[in-house]
C-alpha positions in Angstrom: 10.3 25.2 95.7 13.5 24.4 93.5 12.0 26.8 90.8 11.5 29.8 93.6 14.8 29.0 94.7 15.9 29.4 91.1 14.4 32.5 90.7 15.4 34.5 93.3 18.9 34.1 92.9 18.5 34.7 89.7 16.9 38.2 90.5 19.5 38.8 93.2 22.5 37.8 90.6 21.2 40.3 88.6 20.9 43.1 90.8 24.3 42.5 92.3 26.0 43.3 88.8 23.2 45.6 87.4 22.4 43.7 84.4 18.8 44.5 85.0 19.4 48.1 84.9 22.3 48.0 82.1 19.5 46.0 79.6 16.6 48.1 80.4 17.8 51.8 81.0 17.3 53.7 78.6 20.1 56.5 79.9 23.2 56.1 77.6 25.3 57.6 80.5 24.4 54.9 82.7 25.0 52.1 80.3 28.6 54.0 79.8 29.3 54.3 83.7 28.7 50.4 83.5 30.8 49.6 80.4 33.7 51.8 82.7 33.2 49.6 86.2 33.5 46.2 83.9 37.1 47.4 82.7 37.8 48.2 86.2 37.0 45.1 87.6 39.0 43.3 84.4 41.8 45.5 85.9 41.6 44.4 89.1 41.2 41.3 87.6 44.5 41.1 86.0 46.3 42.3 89.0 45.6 39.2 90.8 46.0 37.2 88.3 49.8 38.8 88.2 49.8 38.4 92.0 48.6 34.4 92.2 50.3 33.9 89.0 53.9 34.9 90.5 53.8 33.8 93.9 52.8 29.9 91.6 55.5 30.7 89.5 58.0 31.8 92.3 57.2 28.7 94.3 58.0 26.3 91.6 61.5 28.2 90.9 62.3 27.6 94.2 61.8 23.8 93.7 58.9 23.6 96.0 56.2 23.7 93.6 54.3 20.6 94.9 52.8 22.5 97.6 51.1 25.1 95.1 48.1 23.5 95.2 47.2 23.2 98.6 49.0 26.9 99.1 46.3 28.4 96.5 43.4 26.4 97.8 44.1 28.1 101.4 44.6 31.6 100.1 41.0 31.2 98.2 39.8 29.7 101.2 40.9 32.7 103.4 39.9 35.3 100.8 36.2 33.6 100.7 36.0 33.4 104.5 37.1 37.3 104.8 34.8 38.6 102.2 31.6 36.3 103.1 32.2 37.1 107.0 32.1 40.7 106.4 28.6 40.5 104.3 26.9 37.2 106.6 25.3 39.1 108.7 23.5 41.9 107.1 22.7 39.3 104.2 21.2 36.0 106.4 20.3 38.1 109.8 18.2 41.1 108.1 15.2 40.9 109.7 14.1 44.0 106.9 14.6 42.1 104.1 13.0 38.7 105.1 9.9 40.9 106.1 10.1 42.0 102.5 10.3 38.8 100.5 8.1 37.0 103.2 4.9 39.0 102.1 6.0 37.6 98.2 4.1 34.0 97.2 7.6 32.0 98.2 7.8 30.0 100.9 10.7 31.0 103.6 12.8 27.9 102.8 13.2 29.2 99.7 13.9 33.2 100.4 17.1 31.2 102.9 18.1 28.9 100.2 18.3 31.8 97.7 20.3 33.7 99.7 22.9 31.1 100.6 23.1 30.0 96.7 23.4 33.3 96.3 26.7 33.7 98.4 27.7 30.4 97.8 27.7 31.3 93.4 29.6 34.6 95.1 32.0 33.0 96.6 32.6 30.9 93.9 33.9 33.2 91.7 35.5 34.6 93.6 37.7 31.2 94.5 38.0 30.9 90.8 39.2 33.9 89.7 41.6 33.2 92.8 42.9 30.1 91.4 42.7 30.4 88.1 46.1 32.1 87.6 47.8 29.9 90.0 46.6 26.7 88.7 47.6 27.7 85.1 51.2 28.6 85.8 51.2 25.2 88.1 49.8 23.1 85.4 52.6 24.7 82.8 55.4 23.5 85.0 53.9 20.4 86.8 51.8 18.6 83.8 49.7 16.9 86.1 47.0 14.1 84.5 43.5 14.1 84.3 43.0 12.8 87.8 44.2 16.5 88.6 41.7 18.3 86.6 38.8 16.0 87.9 39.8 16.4 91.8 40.4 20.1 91.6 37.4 20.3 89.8 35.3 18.6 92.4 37.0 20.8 95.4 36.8 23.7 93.4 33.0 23.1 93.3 32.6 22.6 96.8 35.3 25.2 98.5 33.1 28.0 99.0 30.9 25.5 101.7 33.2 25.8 104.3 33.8 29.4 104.5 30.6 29.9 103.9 29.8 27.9 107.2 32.4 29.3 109.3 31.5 33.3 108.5 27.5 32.8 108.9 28.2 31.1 112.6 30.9 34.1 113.3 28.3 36.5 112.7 25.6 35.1 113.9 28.3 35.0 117.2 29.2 38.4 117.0 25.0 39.4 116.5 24.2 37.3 119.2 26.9 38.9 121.7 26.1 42.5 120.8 22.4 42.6 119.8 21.5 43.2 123.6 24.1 45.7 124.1 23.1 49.6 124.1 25.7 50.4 122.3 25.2 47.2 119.7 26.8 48.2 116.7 29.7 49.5 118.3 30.3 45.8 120.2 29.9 44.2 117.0 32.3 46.4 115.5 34.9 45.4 118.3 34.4 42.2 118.3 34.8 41.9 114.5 38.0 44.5 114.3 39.7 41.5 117.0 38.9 38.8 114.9 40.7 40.4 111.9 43.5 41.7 114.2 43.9 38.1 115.5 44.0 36.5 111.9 46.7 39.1 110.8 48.5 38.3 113.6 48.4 34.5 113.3 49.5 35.2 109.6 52.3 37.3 110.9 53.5 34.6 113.4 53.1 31.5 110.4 55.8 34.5 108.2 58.3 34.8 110.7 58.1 31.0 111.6 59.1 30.6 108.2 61.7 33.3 107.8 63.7 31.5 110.4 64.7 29.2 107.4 67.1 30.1 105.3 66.6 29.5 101.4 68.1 26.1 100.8 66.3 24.7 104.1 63.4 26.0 102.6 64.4 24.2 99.0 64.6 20.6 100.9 61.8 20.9 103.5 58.8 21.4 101.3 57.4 18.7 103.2 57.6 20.9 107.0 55.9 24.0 104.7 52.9 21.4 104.0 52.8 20.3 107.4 52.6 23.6 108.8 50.2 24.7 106.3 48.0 22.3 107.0 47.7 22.1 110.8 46.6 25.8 110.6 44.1 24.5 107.3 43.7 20.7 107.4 41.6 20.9 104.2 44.5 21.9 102.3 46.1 19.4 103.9 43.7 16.7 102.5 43.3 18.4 98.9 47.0 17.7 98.8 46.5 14.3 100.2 43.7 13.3 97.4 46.1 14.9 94.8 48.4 12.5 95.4 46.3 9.4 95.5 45.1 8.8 99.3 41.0 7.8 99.0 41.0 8.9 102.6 42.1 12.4 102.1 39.7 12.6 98.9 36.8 11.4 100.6 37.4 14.0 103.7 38.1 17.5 101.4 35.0 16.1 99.3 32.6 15.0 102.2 33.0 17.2 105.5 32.2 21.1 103.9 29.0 19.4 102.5 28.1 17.5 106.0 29.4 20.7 108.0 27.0 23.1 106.1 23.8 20.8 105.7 24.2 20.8 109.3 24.3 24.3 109.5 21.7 25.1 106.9 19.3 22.6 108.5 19.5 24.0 111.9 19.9 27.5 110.5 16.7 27.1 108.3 14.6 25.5 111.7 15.5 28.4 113.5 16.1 31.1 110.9 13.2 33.9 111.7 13.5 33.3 115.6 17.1 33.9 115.2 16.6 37.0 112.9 14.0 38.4 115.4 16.3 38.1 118.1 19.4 39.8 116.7 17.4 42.7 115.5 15.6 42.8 118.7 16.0 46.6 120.1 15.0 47.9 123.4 14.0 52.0 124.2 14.1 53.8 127.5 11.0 56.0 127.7 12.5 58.6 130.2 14.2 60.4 128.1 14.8 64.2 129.1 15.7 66.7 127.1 18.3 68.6 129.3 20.7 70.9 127.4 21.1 71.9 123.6 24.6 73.6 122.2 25.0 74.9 119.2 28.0 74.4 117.0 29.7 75.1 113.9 28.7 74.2 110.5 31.5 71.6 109.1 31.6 70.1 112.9 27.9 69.5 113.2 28.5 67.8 109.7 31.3 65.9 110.8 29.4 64.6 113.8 27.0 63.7 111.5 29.1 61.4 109.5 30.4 59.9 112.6 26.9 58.6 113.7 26.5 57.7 110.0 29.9 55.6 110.0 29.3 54.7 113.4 26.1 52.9 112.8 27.1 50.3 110.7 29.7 48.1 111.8 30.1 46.5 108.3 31.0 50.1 107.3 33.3 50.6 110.1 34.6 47.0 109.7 35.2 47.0 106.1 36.9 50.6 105.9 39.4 50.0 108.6 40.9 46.7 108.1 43.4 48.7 105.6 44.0 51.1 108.3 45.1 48.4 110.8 46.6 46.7 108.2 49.0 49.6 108.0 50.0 49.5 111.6 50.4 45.6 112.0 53.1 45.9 108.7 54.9 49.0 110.2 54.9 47.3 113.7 56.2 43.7 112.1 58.8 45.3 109.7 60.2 47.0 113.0 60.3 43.7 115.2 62.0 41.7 112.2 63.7 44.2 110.5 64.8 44.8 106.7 67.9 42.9 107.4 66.9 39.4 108.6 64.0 39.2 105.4 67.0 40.0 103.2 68.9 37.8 104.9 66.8 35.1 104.6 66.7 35.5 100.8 70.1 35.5 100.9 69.9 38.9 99.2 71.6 41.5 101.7 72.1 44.1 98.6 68.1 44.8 98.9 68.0 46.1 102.4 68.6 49.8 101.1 66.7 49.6 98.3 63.7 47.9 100.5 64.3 51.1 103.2 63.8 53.5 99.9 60.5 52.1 99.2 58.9 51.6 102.7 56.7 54.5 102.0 55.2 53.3 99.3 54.6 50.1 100.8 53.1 51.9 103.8 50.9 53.7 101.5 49.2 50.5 100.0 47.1 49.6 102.8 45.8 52.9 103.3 44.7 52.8 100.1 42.8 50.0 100.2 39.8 51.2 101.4 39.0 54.5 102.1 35.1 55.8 103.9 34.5 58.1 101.2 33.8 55.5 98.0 30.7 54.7 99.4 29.5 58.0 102.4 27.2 59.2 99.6 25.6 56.2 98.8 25.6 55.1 102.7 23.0 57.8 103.2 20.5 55.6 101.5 17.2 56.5 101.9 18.0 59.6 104.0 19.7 61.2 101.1 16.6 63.5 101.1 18.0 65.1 104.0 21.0 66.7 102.3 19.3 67.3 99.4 16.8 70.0 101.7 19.7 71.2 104.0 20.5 74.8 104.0 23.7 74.8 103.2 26.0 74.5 100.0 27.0 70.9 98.2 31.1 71.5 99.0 30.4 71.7 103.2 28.6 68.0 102.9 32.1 67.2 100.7 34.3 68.8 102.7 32.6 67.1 106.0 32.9 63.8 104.4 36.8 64.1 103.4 37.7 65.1 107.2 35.8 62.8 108.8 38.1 60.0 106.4 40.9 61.5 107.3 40.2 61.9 111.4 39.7 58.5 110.9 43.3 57.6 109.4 45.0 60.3 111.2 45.4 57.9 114.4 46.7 54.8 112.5 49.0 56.8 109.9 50.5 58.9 113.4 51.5 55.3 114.5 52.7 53.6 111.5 55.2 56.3 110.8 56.3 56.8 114.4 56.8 53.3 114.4 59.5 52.9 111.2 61.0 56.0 112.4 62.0 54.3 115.2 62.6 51.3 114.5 64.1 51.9 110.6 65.6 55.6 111.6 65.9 56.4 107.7 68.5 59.1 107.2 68.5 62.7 106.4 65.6 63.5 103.6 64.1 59.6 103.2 63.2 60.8 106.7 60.8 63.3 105.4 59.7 61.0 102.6 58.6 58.6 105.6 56.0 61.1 106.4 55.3 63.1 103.8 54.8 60.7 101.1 52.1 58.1 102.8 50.0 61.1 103.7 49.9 62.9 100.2 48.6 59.3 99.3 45.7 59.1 102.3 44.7 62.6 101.0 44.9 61.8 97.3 42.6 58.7 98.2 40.2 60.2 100.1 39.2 62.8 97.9 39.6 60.3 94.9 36.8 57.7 96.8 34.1 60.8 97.2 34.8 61.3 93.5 34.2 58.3 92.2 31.2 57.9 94.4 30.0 61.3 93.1 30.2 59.5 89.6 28.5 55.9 90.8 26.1 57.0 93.5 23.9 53.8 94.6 20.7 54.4 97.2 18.3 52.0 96.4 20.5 49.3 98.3 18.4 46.4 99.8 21.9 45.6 102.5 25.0 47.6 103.6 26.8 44.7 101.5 25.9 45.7 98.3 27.4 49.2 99.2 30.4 48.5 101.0 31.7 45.6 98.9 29.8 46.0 96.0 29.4 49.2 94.5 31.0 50.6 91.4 32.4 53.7 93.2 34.0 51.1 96.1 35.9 49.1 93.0 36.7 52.3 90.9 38.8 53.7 94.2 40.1 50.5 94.9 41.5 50.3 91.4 42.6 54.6 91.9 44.2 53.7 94.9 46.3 51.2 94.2 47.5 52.7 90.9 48.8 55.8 91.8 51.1 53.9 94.2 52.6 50.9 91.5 52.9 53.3 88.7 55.8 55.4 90.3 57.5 52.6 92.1 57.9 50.3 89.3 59.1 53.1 87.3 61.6 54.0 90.3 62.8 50.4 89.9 62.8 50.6 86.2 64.5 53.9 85.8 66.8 53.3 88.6 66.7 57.3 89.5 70.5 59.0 91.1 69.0 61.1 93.3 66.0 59.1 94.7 65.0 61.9 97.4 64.6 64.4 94.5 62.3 61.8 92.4 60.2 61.3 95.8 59.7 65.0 95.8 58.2 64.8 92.4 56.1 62.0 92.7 54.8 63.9 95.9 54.4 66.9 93.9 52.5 65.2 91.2 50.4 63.7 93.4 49.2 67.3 95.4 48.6 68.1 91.5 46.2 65.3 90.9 44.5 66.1 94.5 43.9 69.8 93.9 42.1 69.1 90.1 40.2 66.6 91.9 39.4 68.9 94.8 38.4 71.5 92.6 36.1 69.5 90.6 34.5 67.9 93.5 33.6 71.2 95.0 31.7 72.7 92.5 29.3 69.7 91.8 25.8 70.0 92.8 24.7 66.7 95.0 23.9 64.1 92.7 20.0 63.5 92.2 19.3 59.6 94.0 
């Protein structure tokens, strides 16, 4: 069994980062396209390293740097439970898959082992790559001894059991709730979308808890700060503990993920294809009546089209939006704390107008995110066909795909702005900038997702995971998102520009630039062969 277990990860490893196909292919352009996604993802890379690496390094100038450990272990913790709760389901519960590696000579122990490794090796590197820069800047300042490297080694190794645990029994939850619903994948979608609004706004409530301090409170309670921390985690809690010497604490972080998920995986693994056959149990009326047809235009027929498409899949809709809401929960807490009592509490009033300058920009980013059109083409899957024999030209499937993204932001953009208009009230042309400049971005984004999808279609998917999260086209306009929006505002902060408002309406400008060549090169490409 070990040695099937052994071999299907390995075979699912390998399809996840296309080494198979980047070995074997004998298509130069391909090997290329891959060579450009593994400098992307060294990018994005190196942008979290800079992010963990200076919120380590800003803890330890602050004089609190003891609680960098347990801080970083949470945050890994968090970004492991996010990203496996989002893939969980359509990875453990697809009854379509297991039908497809049951008929192979493994036994189903092994096809459920293999797929948790297979997350579990996910998630690892993920918490790895999380820590990494974090631990290195800690290590720098605090010199621990070996008894350091050994511990965090050991948690390091088992972290990803834990949120591992907690995602599978969430979506298994959520399945079980909405897989005898008519409208299933919209409840799951629901369901999901308030469990992501309710851990943004427990985040939200732990940040203004802890503005309430000011900055030399903050210096000589870094003991509260780990108390807080780890009643909402109490693994970090008892990672800190066994850093510091206490067997108990050691024995708890070391022992509990591994007794919490052989638990699971043994009652999981009893019950797994009962469970599966459930959740993907669906149900048909057979009076169904064909009463009246309508007819109506081309680009809203398409339109409707992508909504049932989008629809469909609540890891799609799930996944896509969480920027979008994102974007409203920051424009709704910056207007019920204000810019004034953050700068207050860093004891740095000066910033306030320089932080209401820049609010667009930091509106922008969560928009930006995610956008639907990285992965619409390859969401089409096996359907692709389908466009492929349509009457009609290449740029109405394009243009139906870029409105459809954008009725879909339109709501959550309307409200984010309205919000910090009211609540900021900018003055004379910043006004303007409030809305104009978050929504050149949403368009540049949106046309710069079905772009790169154009250049890294991917149809022979096994799960919606491997799309949504995956894909080359989803990490190329991650990486073309966020970009566009830190090259101009670090240059605004380098170059210190006199007449900001005018240096707004350039960036704007350039940006409508960028959209248009993209625009017009989308347009006249043919639909990519699948």
């Amino acid at each position: 069994m070990l040695r099937q277990v052994f071999l299907l990860t390995k075979l699912q490893q390998q399809n996840l980062f296309g080494l198979n196909e980047f070995r074997f292919t004998k298509d130069t352009g391909k090997k290329r396209r891959y060579i450009a996604l593994a400098v992307v993802w060294a990018l994005l890379f190196v942008m979290v390293a800079a992010y963990v690496g200076g919120l380590s390094f800003g803890l330890h100038l602050l004089g609190i740097g003891e609680i960098v450990p347990m801080y970083l272990y949470t945050l890994a913790s968090l970004v492991m439970l996010v990203l496996s709760f989002f893939k969980a389901g359509s990875v453990l519960f697809s009854m379509k898959f297991y039908d497809v590696m049951v008929s192979l000579p493994v036994t189903p122990h092994a096809i459920l082992a293999s797929r948790f490794l297979s997350m579990y090796l996910s998630n690892l590197l993920i918490g790895t790559l999380v820590l990494l820069p974090g631990f290195t800047v800690h290590v720098i300042f605090a010199k621990p001894g070996i008894m350091f490297y050994l511990i965090t080694l050991a948690v390091l190794l088992l972290m990803p059991l834990l949120p591992l645990t907690v995602s599978s029994f969430i979506g298994a939850g959520i399945k079980a709730i909405s897989s005898r619903m008519k409208r299933k994948s919209l409840v799951e979608t629901l369901l999901t979308v308030v469990l992501i609004v309710a851990i943004f706004a427990g985040s939200f409530s732990f940040g203004t808890a802890t503005e309430s301090l000011d900055m030399e409170a903050i210096k000589q309670l870094a003991g509260t700060l780990s108390a807080t921390l780890g009643s909402i985690f109490p693994p970090a809690m008892w990672y800190q503990g066994a850093l510091q010497g206490n067997l108990h604490s050691l024995f708890l972080v070391l022992l509990v993920p591994v007794l919490v998920f052989t638990l699971f995986l043994v009652l999981f693994g009893r019950f797994h294809q009962s469970i599966c056959v459930k959740l993907n149990a669906v149900s048909a009326k057979q009076n169904y009546k064909i009463r009246s047809l309508e007819a109506t235009g081309l680009l809203w027929s398409l339109c409707k089209k992508e909504a049932k498409l989008y629809f469909s899949s609540s890891l799609y809709v799930t996944n896509t939006i969480v920027g979008y809401i994102m974007a409203v929960i920051l424009a709704a807490g910056i207007g019920i704390t204000g810019i004034d009592s953050f700068t207050e509490a860093l004891e740095m009033p000066m910033l306030t107008p320089m932080i209401t300058q820049f609010l667009p920009f930091i509106l922008a980013m969560p928009f930006c995110m995610m956008n639907l059109t990285s992965c619409s083409i390859s969401m089409e899957g096996k359907c692709y066909w389908q466009l492929q024999v349509l009457p009609i030209r290449p740029k109405d499937i394009y243009h139906a795909k870029i409105l459809w993204n954008l009725m879909v932001a339109a709501p959550f953009y309307l409200v984010s702005v309205i919000l910090l208009l009211i609540f900021i009230r900018p003055a004379g042309l910043l006004a303007l900038h409030y809305i104009l400049l978050p929504l050149v971005y949403i368009v540049l984004d949106v046309v710069m997702g079905l772009f790169a999808n154009l250049k890294f279609p991917l149809f022979n998917w096994e799960n919606e995971a491997r799309v949504v999260k995956q894909s080359a086209s989803v990490a190329v306009s991650m990486l073309g998102g966020i970009l566009p929006i830190l090259i101009p505002a670090i240059l605004a902060i380098l170059l210190q520009p006199v007449h900001f408002n005018l240096y707004l309406f350039a960036v704007e400008a350039v940006l409508a630039a960028m959209t248009a060549v993209l625009y017009f090169i989308i347009t006249r490409k043919e639909l990519v062969n699948a």
